[in-house]
C-alpha positions as semicolon CSV with decimal commas, in nm:
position;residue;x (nm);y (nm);z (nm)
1;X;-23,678;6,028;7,429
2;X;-23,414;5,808;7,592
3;X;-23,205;5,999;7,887
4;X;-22,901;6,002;7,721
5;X;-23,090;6,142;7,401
6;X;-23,276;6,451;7,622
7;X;-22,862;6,445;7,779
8;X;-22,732;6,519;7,399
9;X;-23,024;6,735;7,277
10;X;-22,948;6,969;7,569
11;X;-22,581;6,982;7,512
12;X;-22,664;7,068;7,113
13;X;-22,919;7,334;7,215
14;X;-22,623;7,497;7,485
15;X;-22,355;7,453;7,158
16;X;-22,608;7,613;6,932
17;X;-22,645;7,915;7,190
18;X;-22,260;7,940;7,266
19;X;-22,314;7,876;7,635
20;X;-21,984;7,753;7,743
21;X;-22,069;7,709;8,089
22;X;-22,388;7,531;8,029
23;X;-22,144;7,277;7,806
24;X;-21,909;7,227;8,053
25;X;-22,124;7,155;8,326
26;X;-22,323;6,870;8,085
27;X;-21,916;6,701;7,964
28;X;-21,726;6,477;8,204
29;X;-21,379;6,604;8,335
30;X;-21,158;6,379;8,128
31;X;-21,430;6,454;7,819
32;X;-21,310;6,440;7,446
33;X;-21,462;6,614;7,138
34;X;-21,339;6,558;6,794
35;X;-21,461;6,868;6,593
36;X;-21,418;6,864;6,202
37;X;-21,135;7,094;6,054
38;X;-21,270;7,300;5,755
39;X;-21,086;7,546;5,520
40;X;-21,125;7,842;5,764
41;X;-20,971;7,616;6,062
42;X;-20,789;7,346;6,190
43;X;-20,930;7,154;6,456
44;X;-20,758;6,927;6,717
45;X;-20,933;6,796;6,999
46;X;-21,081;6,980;7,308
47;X;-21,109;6,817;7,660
48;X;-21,313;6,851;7,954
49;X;-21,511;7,164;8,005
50;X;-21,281;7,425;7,973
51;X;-21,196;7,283;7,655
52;X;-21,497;7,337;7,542
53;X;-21,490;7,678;7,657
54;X;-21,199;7,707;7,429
55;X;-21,360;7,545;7,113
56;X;-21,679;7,758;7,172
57;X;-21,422;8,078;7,161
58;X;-21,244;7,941;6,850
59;X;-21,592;7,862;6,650
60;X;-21,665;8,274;6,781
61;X;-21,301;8,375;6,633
62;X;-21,342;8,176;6,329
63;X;-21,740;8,229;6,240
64;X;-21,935;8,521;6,222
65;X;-22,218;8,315;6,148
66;X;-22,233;7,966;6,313
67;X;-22,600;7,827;6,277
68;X;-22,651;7,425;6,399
69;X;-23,011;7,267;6,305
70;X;-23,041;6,950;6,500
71;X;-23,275;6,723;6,248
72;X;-23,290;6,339;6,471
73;X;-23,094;6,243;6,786
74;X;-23,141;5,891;6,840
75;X;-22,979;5,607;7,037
76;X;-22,752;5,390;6,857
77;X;-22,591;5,112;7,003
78;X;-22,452;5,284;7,336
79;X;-22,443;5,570;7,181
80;X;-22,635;5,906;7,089
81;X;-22,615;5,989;6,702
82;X;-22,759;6,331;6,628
83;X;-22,772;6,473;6,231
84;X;-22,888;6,804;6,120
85;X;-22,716;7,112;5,931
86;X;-22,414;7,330;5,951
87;X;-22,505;7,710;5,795
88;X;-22,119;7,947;5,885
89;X;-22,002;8,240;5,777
90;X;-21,635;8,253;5,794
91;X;-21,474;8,621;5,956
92;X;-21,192;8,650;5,729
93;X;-21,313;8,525;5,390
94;X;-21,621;8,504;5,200
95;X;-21,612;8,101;5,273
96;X;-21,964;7,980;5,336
97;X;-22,050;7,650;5,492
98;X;-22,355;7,504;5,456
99;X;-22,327;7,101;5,484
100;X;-22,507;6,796;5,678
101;X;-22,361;6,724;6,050
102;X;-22,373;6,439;6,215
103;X;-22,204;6,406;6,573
104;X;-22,180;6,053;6,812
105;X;-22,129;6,111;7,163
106;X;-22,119;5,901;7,405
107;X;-22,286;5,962;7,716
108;X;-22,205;5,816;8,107
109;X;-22,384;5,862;8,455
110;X;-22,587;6,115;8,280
111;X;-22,275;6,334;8,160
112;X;-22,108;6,335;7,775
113;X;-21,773;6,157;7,802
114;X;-21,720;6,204;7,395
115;X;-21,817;6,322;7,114
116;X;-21,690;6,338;6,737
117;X;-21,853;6,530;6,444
118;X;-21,907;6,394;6,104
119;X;-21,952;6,513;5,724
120;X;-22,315;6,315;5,716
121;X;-22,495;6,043;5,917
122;X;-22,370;5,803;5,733
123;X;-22,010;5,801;5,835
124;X;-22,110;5,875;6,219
125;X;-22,331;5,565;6,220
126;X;-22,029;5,361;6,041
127;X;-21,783;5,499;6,356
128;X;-22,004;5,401;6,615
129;X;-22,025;4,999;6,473
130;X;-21,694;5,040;6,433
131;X;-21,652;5,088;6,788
132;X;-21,942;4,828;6,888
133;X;-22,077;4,964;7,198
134;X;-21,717;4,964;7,386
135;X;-21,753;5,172;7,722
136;X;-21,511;5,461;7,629
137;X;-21,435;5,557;7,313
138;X;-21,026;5,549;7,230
């Protein structure tokens, strides 16, 4: 595993837990993350660490159950695609999610300067050649 993979799988593993501050020591100050909206919640994006202190608090207010399964993180072209599983339990409704993931980050000196989450592999693999390697993500 690359060291911007074992970079990635640790930030999944400290999203998975809910470990804010383990996240926002691992993201870059001027760090953006693109989360999916769903039907329980909208989603803009979150930057820099306490941002993702804030998106880990919203995913806690919104989910009873939140359960990621990392399946492949791999390098792709500059960047780190990871796919796996979504399993949530909404708080206020009986709305269950359970979907494919995918996320690309993008990772720089060791630290995550991006991410964005996808609906399958498929589409996150299509965003990051649509980007073709460029150094920061718009």
């Amino acid at each position: 595993m690359g060291t911007d993979t074992a970079v990635v799988s640790e930030l999944l593993r400290a999203l998975s837990r809910g470990d804010g501050e383990a996240v926002a020591a691992m993201v870059t100050d001027d760090f953006a993350f693109e989360p999916l909206s769903t039907e329980a919640a909208a989603r803009g994006v979150y930057r820099g660490g306490e941002g993702m202190r804030t998106y880990l608090r919203d995913v806690g207010e919104t989910w009873r159950q939140f359960d990621l399964t990392v399946a492949a993180v791999e390098e792709v072209a500059g960047y780190v695609l990871a796919s796996g599983r979504v399993y949530a339990r909404a708080r206020t409704s009986n709305l269950v999610a359970d979907d494919p993931v995918a996320f690309a980050w993008r990772v720089v000196d060791g630290r995550v300067a991006w991410g964005q989450v996808f609906t399958g592999e498929a589409a996150a693999r299509a965003a990051i050649a649509g980007r073709d390697g460029a150094a920061s993500p718009p």
